[in-house]
LUMLUMTI-16579 format. One record per atom (N, C-alpha, C): residue in one letter; atom name; z, x, y. Coordinates in pm, whole numbers, plus 50000, padded with zeros to 5 digits. Layout:
N
> A|CA|Z|X|Y;
...
# end
This chain:
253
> X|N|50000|50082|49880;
> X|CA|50000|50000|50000;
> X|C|50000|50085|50125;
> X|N|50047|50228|50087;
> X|CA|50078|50280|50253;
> X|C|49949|50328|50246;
> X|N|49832|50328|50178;
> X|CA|49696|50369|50180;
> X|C|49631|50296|50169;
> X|N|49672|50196|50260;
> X|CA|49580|50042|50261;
> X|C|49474|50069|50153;
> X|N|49553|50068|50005;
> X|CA|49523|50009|49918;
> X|C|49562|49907|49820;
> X|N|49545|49814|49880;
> X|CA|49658|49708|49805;
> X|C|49572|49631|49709;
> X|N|49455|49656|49680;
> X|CA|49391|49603|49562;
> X|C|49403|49728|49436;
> X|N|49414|49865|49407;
> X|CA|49480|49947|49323;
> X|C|49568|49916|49293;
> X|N|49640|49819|49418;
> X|CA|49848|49859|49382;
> X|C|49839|49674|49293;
> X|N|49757|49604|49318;
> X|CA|49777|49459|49249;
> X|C|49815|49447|49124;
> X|N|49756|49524|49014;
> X|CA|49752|49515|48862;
> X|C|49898|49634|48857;
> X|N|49930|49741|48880;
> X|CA|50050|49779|48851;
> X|C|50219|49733|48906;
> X|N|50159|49656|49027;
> X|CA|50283|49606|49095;
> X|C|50295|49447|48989;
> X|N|50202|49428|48963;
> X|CA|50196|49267|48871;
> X|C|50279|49292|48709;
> X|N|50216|49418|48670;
> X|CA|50271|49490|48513;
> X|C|50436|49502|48504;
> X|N|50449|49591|48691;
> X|CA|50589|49623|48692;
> X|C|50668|49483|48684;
> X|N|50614|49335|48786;
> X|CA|50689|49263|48794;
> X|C|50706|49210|48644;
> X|N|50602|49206|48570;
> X|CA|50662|49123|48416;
> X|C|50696|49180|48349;
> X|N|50729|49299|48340;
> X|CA|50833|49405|48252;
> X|C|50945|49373|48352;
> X|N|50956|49324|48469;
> X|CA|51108|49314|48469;
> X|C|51173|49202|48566;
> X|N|51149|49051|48483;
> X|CA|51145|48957|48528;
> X|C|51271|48906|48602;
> X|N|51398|48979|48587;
> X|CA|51478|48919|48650;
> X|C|51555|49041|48706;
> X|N|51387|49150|48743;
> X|CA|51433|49237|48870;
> X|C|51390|49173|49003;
> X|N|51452|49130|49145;
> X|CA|51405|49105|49246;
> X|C|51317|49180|49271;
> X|N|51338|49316|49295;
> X|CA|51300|49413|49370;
> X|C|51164|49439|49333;
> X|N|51102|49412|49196;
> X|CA|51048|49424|49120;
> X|C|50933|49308|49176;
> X|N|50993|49149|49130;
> X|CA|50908|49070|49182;
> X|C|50867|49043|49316;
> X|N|50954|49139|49417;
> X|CA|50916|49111|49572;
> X|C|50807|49207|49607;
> X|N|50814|49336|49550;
> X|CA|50706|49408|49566;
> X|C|50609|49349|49497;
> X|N|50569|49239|49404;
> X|CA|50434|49222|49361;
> X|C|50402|49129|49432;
> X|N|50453|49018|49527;
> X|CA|50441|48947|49638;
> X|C|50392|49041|49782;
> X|N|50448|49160|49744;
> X|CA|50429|49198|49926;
> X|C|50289|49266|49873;
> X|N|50268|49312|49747;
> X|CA|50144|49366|49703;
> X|C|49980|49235|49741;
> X|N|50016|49136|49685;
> X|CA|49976|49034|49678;
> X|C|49904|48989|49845;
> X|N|50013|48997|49918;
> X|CA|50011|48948|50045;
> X|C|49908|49057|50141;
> X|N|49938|49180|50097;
> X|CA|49836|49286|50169;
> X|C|49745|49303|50094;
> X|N|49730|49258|49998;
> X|CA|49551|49253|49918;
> X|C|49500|49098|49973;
> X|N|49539|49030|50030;
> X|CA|49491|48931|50121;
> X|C|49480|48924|50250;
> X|N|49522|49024|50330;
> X|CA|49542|49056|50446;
> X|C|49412|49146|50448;
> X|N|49377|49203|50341;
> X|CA|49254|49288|50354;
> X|C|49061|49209|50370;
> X|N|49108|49071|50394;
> X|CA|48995|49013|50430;
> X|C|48985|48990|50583;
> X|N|49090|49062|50652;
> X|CA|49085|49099|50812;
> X|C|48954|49196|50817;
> X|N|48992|49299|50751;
> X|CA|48903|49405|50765;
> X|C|48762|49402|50715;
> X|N|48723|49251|50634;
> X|CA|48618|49244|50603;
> X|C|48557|49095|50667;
> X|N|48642|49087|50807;
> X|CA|48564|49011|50923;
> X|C|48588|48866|50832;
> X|N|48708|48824|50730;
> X|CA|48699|48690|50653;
> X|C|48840|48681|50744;
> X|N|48875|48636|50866;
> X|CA|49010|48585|50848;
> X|C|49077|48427|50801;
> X|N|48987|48353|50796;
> X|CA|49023|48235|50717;
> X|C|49053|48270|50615;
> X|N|48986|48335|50515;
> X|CA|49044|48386|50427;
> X|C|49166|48378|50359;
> X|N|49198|48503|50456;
> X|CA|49331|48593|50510;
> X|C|49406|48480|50523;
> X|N|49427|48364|50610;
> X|CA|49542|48286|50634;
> X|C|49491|48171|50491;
> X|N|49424|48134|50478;
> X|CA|49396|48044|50357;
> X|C|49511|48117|50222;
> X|N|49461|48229|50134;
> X|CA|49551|48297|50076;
> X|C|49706|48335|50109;
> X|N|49751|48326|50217;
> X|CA|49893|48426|50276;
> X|C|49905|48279|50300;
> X|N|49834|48167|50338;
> X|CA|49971|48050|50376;
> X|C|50031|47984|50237;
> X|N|49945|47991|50142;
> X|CA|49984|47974|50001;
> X|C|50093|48061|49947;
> X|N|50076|48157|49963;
> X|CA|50157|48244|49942;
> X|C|50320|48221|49945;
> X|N|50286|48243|50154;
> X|CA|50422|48191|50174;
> X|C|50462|48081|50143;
> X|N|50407|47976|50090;
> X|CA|50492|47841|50018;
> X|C|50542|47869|49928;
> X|N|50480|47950|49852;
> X|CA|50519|47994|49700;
> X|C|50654|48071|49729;
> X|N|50643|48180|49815;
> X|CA|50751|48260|49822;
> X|C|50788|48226|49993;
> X|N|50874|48127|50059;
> X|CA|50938|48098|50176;
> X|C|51055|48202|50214;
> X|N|51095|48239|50165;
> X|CA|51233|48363|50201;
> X|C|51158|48490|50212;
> X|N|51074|48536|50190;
> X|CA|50981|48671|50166;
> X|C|50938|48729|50367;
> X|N|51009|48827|50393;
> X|CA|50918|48796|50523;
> X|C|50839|48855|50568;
> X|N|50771|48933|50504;
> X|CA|50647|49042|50512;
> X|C|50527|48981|50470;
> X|N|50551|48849|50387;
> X|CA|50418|48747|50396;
> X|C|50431|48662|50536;
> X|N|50497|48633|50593;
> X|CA|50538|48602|50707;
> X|C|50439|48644|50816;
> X|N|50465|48800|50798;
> X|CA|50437|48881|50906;
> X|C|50300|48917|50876;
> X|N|50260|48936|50738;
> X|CA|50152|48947|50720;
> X|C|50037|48756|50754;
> X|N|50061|48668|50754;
> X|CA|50058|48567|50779;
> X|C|50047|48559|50930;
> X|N|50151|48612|51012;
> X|CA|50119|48603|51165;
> X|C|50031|48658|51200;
> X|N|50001|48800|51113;
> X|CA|49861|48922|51186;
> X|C|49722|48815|51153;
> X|N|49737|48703|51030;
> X|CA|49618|48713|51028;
> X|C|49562|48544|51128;
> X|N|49668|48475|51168;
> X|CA|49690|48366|51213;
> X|C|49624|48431|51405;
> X|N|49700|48525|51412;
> X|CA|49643|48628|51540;
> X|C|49483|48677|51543;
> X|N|49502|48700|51445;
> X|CA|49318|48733|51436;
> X|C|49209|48605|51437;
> X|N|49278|48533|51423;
> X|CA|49203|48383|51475;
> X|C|49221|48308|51606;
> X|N|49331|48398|51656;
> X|CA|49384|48367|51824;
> X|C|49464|48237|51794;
> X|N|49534|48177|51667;
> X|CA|49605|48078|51661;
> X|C|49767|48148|51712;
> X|N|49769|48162|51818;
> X|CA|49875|48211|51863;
> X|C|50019|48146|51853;
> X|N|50001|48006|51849;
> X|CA|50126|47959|51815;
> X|C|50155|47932|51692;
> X|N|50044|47913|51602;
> X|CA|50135|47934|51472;
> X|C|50177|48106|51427;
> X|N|50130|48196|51468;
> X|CA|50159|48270|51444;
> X|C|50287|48374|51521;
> X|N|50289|48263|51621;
> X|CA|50502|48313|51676;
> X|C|50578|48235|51553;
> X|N|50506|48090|51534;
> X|CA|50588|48063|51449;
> X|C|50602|48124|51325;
> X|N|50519|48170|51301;
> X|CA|50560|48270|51168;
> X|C|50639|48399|51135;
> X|N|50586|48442|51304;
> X|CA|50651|48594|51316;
> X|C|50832|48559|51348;
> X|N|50822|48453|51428;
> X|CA|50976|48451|51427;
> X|C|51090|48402|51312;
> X|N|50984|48304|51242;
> X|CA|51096|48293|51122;
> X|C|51124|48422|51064;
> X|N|50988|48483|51045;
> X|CA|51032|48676|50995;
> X|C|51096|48737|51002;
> X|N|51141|48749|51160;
> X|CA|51252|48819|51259;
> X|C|51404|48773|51190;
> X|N|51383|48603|51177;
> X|CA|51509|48510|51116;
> X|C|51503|48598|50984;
> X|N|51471|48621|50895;
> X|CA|51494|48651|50780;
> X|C|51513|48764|50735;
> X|N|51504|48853|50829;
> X|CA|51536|49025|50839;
> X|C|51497|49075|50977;
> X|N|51615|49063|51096;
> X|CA|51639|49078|51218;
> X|C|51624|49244|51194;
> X|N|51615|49346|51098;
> X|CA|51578|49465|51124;
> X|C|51429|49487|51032;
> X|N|51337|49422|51058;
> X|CA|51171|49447|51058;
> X|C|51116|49458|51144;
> X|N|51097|49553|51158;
> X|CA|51031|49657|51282;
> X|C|50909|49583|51330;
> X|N|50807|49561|51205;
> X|CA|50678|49557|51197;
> X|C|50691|49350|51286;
> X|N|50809|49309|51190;
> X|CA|50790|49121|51254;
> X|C|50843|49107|51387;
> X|N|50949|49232|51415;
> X|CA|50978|49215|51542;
> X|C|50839|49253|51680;
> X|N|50807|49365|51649;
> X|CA|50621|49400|51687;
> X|C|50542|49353|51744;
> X|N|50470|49253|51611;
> X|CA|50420|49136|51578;
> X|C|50472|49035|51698;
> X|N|50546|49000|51652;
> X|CA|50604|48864|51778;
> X|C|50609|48872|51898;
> X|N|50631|49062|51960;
> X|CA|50622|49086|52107;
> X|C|50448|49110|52129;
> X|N|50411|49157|52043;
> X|CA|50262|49167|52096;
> X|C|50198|49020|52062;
> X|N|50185|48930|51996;
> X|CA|50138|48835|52058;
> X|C|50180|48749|52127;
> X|N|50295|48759|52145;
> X|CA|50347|48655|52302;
> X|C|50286|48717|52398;
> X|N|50265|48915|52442;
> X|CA|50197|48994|52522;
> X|C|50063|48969|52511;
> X|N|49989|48973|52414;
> X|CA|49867|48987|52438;
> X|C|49780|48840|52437;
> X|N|49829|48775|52347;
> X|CA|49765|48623|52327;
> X|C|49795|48514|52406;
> X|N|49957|48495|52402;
> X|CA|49991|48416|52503;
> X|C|50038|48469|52677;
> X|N|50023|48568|52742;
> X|CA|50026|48642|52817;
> X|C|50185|48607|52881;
> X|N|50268|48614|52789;
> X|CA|50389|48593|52847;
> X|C|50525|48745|52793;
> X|N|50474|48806|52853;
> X|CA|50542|48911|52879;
> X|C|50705|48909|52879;
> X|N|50785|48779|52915;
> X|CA|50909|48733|52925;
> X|C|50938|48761|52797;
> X|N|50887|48651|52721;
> X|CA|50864|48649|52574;
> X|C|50890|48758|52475;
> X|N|50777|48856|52543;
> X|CA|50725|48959|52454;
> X|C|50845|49077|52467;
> X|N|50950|49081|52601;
> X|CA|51042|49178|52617;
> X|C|51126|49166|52509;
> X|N|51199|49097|52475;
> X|CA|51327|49135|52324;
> X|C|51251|49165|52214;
> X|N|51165|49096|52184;
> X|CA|51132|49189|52061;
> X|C|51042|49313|52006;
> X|N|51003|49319|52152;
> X|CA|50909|49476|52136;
> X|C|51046|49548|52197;
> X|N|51151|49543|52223;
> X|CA|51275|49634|52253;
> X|C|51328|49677|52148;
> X|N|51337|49530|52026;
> X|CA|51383|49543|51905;
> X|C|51331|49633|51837;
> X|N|51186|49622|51850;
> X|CA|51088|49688|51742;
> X|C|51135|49863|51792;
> X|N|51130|49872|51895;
> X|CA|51135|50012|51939;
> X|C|51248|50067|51919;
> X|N|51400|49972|51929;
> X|CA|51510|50020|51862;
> X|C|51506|50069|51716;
> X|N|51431|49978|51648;
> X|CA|51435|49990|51469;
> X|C|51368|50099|51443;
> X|N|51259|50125|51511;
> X|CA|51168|50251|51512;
> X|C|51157|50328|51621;
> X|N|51209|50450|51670;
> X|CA|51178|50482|51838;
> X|C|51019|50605|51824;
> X|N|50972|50648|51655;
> X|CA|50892|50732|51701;
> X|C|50739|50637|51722;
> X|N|50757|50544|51679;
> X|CA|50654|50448|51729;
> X|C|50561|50447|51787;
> X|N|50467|50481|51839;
> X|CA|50414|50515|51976;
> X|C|50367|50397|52006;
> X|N|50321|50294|51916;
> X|CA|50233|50156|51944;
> X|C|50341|50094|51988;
> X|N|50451|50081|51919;
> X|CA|50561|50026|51966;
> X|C|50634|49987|52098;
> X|N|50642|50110|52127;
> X|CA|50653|50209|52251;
> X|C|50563|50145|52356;
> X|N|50447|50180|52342;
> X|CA|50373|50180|52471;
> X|C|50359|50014|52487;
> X|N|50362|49911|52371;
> X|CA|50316|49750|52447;
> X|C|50474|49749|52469;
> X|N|50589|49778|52472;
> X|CA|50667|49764|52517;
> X|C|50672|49767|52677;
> X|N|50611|49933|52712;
> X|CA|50544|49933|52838;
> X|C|50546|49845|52926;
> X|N|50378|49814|52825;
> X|CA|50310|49729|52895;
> X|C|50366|49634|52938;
> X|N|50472|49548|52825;
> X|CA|50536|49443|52858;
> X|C|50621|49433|53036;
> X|N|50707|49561|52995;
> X|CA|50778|49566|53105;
> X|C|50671|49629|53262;
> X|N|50577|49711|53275;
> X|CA|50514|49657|53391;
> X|C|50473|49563|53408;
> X|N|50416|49426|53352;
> X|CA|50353|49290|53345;
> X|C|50520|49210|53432;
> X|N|50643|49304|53329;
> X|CA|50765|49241|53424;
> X|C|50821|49264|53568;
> X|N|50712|49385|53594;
> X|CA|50751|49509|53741;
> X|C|50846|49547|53718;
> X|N|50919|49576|53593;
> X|CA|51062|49656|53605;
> X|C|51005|49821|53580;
> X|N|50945|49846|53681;
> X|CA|50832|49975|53698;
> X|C|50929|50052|53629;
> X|N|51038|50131|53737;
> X|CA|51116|50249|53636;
> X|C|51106|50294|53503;
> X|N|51176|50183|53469;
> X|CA|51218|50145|53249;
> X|C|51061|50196|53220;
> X|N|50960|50089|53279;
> X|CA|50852|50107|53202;
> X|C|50775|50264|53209;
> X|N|50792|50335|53338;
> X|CA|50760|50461|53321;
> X|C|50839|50534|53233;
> X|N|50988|50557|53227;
> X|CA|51028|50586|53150;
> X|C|50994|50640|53036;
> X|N|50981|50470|52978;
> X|CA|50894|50436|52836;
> X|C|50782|50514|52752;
> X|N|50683|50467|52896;
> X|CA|50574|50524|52873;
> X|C|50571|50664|52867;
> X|N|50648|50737|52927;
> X|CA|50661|50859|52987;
> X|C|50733|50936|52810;
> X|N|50772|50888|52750;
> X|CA|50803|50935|52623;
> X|C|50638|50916|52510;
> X|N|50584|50801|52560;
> X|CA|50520|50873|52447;
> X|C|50401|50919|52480;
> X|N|50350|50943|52614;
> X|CA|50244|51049|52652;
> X|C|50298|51194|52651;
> X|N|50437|51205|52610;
> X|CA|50471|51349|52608;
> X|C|50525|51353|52432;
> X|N|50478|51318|52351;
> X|CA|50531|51275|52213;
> X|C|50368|51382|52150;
> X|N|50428|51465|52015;
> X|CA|50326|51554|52038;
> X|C|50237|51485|51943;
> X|N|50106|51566|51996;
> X|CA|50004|51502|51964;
> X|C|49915|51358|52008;
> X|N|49977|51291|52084;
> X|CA|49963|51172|52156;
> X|C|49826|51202|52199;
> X|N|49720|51102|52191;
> X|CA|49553|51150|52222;
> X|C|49534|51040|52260;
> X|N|49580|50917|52239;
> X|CA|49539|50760|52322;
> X|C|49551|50765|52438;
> X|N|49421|50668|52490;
> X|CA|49432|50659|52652;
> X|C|49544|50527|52688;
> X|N|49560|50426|52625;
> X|CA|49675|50339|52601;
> X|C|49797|50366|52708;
> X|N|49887|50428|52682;
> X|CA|49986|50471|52744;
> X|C|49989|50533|52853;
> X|N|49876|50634|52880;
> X|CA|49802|50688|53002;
> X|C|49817|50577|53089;
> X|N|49719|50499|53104;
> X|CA|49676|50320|53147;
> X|C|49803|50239|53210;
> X|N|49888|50218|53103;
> X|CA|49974|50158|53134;
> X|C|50063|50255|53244;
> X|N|50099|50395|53226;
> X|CA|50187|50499|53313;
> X|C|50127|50492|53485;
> X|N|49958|50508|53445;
> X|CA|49892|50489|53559;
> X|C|49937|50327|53638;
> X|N|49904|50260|53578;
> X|CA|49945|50103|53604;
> X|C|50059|50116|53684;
> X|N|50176|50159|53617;
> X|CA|50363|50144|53633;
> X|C|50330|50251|53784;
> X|N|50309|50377|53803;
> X|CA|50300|50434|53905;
> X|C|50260|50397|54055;
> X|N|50083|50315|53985;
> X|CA|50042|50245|54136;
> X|C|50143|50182|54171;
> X|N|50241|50074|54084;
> X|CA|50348|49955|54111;
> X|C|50408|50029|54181;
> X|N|50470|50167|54169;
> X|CA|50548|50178|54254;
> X|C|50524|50269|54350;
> X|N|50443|50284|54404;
> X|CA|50346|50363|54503;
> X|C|50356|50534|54492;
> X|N|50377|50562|54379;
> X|CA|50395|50671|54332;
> X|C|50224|50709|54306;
> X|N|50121|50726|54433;
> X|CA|49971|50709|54417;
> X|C|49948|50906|54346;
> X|N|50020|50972|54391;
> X|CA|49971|51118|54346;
> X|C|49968|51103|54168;
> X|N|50121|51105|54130;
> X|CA|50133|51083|53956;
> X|C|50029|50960|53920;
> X|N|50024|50830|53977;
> X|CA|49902|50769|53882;
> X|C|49772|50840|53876;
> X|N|49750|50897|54010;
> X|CA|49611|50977|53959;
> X|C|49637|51090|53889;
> X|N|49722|51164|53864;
> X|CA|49709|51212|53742;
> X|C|49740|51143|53627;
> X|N|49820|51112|53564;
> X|CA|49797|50983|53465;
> X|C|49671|50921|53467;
> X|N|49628|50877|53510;
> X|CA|49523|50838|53502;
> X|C|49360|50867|53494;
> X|N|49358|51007|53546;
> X|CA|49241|51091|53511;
> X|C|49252|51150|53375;
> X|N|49406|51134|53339;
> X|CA|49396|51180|53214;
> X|C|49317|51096|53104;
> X|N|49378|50939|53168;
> X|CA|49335|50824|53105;
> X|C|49198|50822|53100;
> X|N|49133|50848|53157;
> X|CA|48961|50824|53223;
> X|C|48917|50996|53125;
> X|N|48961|51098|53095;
> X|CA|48917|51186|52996;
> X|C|48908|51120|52825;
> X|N|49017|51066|52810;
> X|CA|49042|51028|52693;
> X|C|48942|50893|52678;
> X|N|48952|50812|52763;
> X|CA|48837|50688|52778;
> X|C|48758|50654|52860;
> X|N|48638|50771|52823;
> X|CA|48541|50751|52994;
> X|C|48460|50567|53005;
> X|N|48487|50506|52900;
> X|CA|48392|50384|52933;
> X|C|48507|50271|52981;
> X|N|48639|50349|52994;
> X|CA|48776|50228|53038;
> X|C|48770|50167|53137;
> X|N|48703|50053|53169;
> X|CA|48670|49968|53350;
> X|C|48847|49974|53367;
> X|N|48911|49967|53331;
> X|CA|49071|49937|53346;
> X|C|49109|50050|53395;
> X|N|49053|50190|53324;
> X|CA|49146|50273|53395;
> X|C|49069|50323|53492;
> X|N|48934|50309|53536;
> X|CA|48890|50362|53629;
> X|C|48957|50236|53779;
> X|N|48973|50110|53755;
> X|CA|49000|50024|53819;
> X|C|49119|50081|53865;
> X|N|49217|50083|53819;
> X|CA|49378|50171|53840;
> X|C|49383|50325|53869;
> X|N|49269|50385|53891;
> X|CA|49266|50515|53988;
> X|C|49172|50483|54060;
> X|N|49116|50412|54130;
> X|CA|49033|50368|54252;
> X|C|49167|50293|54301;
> X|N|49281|50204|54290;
> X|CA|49332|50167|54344;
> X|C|49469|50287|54415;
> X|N|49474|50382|54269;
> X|CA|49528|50496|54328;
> X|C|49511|50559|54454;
> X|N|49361|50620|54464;
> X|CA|49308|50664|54529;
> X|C|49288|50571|54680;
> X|N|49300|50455|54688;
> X|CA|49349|50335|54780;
> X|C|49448|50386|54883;
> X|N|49569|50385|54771;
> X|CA|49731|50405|54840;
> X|C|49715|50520|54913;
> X|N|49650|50640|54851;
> X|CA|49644|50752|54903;
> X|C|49537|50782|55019;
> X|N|49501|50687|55078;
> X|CA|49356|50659|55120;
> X|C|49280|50776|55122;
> X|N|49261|50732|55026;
> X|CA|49127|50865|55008;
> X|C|49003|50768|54959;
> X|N|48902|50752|55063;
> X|CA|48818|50637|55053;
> X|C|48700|50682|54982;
> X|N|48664|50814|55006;
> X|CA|48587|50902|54894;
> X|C|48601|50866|54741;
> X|N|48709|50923|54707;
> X|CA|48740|50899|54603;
> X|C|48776|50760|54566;
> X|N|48849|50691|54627;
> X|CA|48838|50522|54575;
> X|C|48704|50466|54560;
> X|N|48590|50473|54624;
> X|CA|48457|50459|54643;
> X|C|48402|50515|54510;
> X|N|48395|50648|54456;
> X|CA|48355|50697|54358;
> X|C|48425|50616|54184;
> X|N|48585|50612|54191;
> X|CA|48686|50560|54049;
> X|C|48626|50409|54096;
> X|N|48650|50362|54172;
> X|CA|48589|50182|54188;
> X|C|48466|50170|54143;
> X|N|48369|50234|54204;
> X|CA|48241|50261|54166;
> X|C|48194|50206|54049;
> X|N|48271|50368|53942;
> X|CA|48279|50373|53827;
> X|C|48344|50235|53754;
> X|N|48437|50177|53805;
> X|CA|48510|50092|53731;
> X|C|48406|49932|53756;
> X|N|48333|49946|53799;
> X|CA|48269|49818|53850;
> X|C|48099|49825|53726;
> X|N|48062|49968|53741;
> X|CA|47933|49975|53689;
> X|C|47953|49994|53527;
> X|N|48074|49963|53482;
> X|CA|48171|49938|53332;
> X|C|48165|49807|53349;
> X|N|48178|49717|53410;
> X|CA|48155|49566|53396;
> X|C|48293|49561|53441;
> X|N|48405|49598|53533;
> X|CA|48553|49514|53608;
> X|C|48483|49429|53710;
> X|N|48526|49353|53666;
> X|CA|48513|49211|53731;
> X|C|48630|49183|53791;
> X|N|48725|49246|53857;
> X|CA|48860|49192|53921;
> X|C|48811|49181|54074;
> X|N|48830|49060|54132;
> X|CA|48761|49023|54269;
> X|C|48768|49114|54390;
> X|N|48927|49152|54414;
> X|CA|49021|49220|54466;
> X|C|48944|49349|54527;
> X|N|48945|49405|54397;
> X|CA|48912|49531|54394;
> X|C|48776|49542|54437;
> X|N|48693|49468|54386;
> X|CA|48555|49464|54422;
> X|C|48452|49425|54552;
> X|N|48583|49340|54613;
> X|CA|48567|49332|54707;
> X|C|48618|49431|54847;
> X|N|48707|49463|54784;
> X|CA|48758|49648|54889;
> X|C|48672|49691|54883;
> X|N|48608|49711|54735;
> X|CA|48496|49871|54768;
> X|C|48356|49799|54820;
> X|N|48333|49696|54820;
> X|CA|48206|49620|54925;
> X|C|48210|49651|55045;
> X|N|48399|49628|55102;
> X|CA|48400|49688|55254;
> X|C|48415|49837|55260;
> X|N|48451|49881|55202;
> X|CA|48472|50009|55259;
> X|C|48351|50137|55181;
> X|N|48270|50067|55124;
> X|CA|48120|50090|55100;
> X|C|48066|50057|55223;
> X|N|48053|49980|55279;
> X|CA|47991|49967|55396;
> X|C|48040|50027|55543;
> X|N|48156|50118|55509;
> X|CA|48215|50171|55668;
> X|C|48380|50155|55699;
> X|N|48423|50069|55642;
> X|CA|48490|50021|55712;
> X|C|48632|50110|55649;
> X|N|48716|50162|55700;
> X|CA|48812|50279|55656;
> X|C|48923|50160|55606;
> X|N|49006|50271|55503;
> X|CA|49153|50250|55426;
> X|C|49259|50246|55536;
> X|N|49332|50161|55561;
> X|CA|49401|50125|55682;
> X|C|49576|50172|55619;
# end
């Protein structure tokens, strides 16, 4: 399973469970086996599938909560966002230390239902249960700039762009983000050029160092990162409409 192979692990996790029928441990791993060899029709673009199989599942096995959670990822991949809090949170109910259901539940209240309120306790949780995390970590971030509690969220972020090996522009983005918030315009543009190395086609992060470059009025350079962030397809009005005026003359005040 940790080699997203859960169709290898089906027939020996099934053998183990009936050699030892009145081991739990035994029959829960051929359920959680079960549940991620159905979860693997995400990756083959079937997510009906995916929730067709895993909601059966979980009837069969209701106390289990990694069909749960596996059940919310795939309920998410269909953008059914509310059944899939509802799934992720009974998860949380049934083992308040699962990293992965606590996760789960903050990133799609964050990303699907755009409620960031939401998404703060349990991407805190997730990051308590796990701190080397980095995914963890950074929509936590995200969460908390979406809340403007800028500090925390640099913080945050600020651990795992310095976490070794870290190569995502992700966290970059969001650091850049948390910085403009707090007019800290020098550090977002660095953060953020870092961001724009790691992801030259990012309209987001070129959008968030043109606004850098704003604070700092440097109209050159906002003109050039806007530019860029516009001829990526950003469509944010705001922004697009600054660099219309001050494309045409008119200076950073």
């Amino acid at each position: 399973m940790a080699l997203n192979r859960a169709g290898d692990a089906v027939g020996d996790a099934s053998i183990a469970a009936a050699m030892a029928e009145n081991d739990p441990d035994a029959q829960r791993l051929a359920v959680e086996v079960k549940a991620a060899k159905a979860l693997e029709y995400l990756a083959q673009g079937q997510p009906a599938l995916a929730v067709q199989d895993l909601t059966a599942l979980r009837d069969q096995n209701p106390t289990v909560p990694e069909v749960r959670v596996m059940l919310g990822k795939a309920l998410a991949a269909q953008r059914q966002a509310d059944p899939a809090i509802a799934e992720l949170a009974k998860a949380t109910e049934l083992d308040p230390k699962n990293a992965e259901a606590q996760f789960q539940l903050g990133f799609v209240n964050l990303v699907l239902k755009g409620n960031a309120a939401a998404a703060l306790g349990p991407l805190e949780k997730a990051v308590a249960l796990d701190p080397g995390n980095t995914t963890y970590r950074t929509n936590f971030g995200a969460a908390l700039v979406a809340q403007k509690q800028l500090d925390r969220a640099i913080q945050e972020l600020g651990k795992v762009t310095a976490a070794p090996g870290y190569n995502r522009a992700d966290a970059w983005i969001y650091l850049g983000q948390a910085y403009v918030g707090a007019k800290r315009y020098k550090d977002a543009v660095a953060a953020l050029e870092k961001a724009t190395a790691i992801a030259p086609n990012s309209d987001q992060a070129y959008a968030f160092l043109g606004w850098a470059y704003f604070g700092l009025k440097d109209a050159d350079n906002f003109k050039k990162a806007a530019g860029k962030a516009r001829a990526l397809g950003h469509k944010e009005p705001t922004l697009l409409q600054y660099l219309a005026r001050i494309e045409a003359g008119e200076p950073i005040k």
